[in-house]
N, C-alpha and C positions, 0 to 999 in steps of 0.2 A: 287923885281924882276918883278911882274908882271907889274908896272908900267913902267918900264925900255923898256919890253917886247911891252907895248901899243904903247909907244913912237915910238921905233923901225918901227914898222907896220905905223905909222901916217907918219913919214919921208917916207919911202916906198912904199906910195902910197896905200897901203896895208889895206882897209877899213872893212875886220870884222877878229877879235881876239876872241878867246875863251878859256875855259879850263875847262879842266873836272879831277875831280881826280879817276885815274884810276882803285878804286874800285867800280862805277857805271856801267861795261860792266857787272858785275855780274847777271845773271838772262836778260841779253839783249840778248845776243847771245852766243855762245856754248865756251866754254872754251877755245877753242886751239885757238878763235881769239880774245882773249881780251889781254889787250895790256902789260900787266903782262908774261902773258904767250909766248907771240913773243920776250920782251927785258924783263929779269926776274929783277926783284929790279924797273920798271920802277914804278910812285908815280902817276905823272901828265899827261896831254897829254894835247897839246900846237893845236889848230886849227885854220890856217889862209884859208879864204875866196878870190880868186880874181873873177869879173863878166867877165859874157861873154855879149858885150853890146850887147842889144837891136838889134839893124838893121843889127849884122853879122849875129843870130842865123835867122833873119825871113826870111834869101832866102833859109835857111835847106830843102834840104840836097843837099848841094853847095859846092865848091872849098874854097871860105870865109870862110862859117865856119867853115868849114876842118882846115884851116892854125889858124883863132881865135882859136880855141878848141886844138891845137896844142903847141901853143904860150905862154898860158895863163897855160898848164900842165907847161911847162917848167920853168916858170916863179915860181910858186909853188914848182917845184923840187929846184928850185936855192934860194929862199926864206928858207925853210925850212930846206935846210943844214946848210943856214948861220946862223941861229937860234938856232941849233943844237951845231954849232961850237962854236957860242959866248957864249953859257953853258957854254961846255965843258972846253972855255978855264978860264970861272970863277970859274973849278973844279967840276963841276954838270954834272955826266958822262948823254948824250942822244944822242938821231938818230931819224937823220931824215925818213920819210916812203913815198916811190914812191908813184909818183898819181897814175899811174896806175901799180898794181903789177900784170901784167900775160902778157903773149909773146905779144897778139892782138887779131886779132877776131876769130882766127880759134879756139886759146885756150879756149877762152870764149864757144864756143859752146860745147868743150869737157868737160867746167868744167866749170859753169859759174856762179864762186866765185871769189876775190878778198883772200887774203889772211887778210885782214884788209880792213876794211869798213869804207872810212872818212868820207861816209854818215852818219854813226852812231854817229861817232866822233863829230861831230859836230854838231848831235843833243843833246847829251851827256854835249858838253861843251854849251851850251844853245845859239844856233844861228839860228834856226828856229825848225819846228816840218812836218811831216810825210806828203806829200799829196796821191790823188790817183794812182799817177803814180811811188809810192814809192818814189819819190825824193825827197832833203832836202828842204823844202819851208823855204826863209826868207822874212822877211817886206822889205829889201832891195831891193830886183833882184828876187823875186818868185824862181823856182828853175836854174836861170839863173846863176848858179856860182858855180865854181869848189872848192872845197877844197885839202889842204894836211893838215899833220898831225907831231908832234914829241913825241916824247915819251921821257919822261923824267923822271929821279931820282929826281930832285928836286922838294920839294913839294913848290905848288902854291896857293894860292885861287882859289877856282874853282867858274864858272860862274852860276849864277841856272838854271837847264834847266826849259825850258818856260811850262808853264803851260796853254796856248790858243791852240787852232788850227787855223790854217791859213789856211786852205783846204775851201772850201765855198761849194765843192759837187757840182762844176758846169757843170761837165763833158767833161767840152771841151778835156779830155787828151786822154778821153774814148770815144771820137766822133771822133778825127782826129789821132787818132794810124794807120795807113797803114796797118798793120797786126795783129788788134784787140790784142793786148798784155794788154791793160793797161785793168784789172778788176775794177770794178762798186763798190765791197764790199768797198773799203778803206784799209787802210794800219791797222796793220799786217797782217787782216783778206784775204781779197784778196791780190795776191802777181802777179806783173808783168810776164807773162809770158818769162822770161827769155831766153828759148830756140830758139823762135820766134823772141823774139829781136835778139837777138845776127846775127842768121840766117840773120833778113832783114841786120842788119848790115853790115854783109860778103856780101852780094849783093853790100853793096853801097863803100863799101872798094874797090871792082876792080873795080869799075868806080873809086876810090880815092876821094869818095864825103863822108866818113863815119867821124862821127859820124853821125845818123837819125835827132836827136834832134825836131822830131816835138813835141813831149807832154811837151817840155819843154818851147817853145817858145810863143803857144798858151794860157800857162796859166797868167790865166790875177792875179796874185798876185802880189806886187812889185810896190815900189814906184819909177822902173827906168820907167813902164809904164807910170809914167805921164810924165816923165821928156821928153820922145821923143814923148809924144801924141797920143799912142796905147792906150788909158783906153780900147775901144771899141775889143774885140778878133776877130768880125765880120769882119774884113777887111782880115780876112785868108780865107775867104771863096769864092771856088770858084766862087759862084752864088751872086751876091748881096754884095764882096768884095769891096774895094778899089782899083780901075782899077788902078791908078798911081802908087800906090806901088806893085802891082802884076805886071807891066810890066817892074818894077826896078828888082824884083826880077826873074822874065824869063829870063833876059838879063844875067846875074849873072850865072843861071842856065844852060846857053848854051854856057857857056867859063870853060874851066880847066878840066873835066873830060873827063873820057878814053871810 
């Protein structure tokens, strides 16, 4: 099955697969959201990976990456049904799980939990590990990449979660936050000021420039960094930046929003 399942993802464009067996959320996070307790009998949990490339997220917080970050949920949502379905119909009752589970931003600020966390999910099912901006860091795309999830009855091989850290403590997430959200401690210890994110985010939702995505862009993890010739994070910066690509991304930044 799980080969079946790799295949699947490799036709699909679909470049990271994981799984975890879903008595790992025990002792990770609070019981009403492990993923037993959301679909009861589930065994496995199936997490696929899509990027968000490189050059949409670095004109953030833009009309581009609005529609990328838009695109690439959707793409997720339609990925994981079919994956869900093609269990189902070889008898292996599962469901797929929304990328995003709550209305939008206003709800986030009222409540600003997921009902299921595929960040965890897919550090669970061993696809990268924690950085300081709480986001899933992979060797792939740093935390440049969405995940969804399935939950399933049938049991799988699970993936081993990773045993390095990928975090390097270089603070760039903790130097270019807009609204100092992202803490210094590290992940579990310090936790993203959530309430503040959410907040800028509602700001940048009625311009219709939202998601923020600066602490994800900046961070220099990621082997997609070499492949478009960012190693350097310094080119984000206002002072002493990369004039060329800072006036690609101005141009970008003064078209689509309200």
């Amino acid at each position: 099955m799980k080969k079946v399942l790799q295949r699947w993802c490799i036709d699909h464009e679909i470049p990271l697969i994981g799984v975890a067996d879903a008595a790992r959320w025990k002792g990770e996070v609070l019981e009403e959201y492990h993923p037993d307790s959301i679909y009861p009998g589930c065994r496995s949990v199936i997490v696929i990976g899509l990027p968000i490339h490189l050059p949409s997220i670095e004109s953030s917080p833009s009309i581009q990456y609005r529609e990328m970050y838009r695109t690439v949920n959707a793409l997720l949502d339609q990925y994981t049904y079919r994956i869900a379905e093609r269990l189902n119909q070889a008898g292996l009752p599962s469901v797929s799980i929304p990328r995003d589970g709550y209305a939008g931003i206003e709800a986030l600020i009222k409540n600003p939990v997921a009902f299921f966390s595929h960040r965890h999910a897919a550090y669970l099912a061993g696809l990268g590990t924690f950085g300081l901006n709480n986001m899933l860091l992979t060797p792939e795309y740093g935390p440049r990449v969405r995940f969804g999830s399935v939950l399933t009855t049938a049991v799988i091989e699970p993936d081993p979660i990773r045993a390095d850290d990928l975090c390097t403590r270089c603070m760039e997430c903790v130097t270019y936050c807009p609204v100092r959200a992202v803490s210094p401690e590290g992940y579990p210890e310090g936790k993203t000021n959530k309430e503040a994110c959410a907040k800028y985010s509602a700001a940048l939702s009625r311009k219709a420039i939202s998601p923020c995505g600066i602490c994800i862009k900046v961070c220099p993890i990621g082997s997609d960094r070499i492949l478009y010739g960012r190693e350097d994070t310094g080119i984000y910066r206002k002072e002493g930046g990369d004039p060329t690509l800072q006036r690609a991304w101005e141009h970008i930044r003064r078209h689509g929003s309200l």
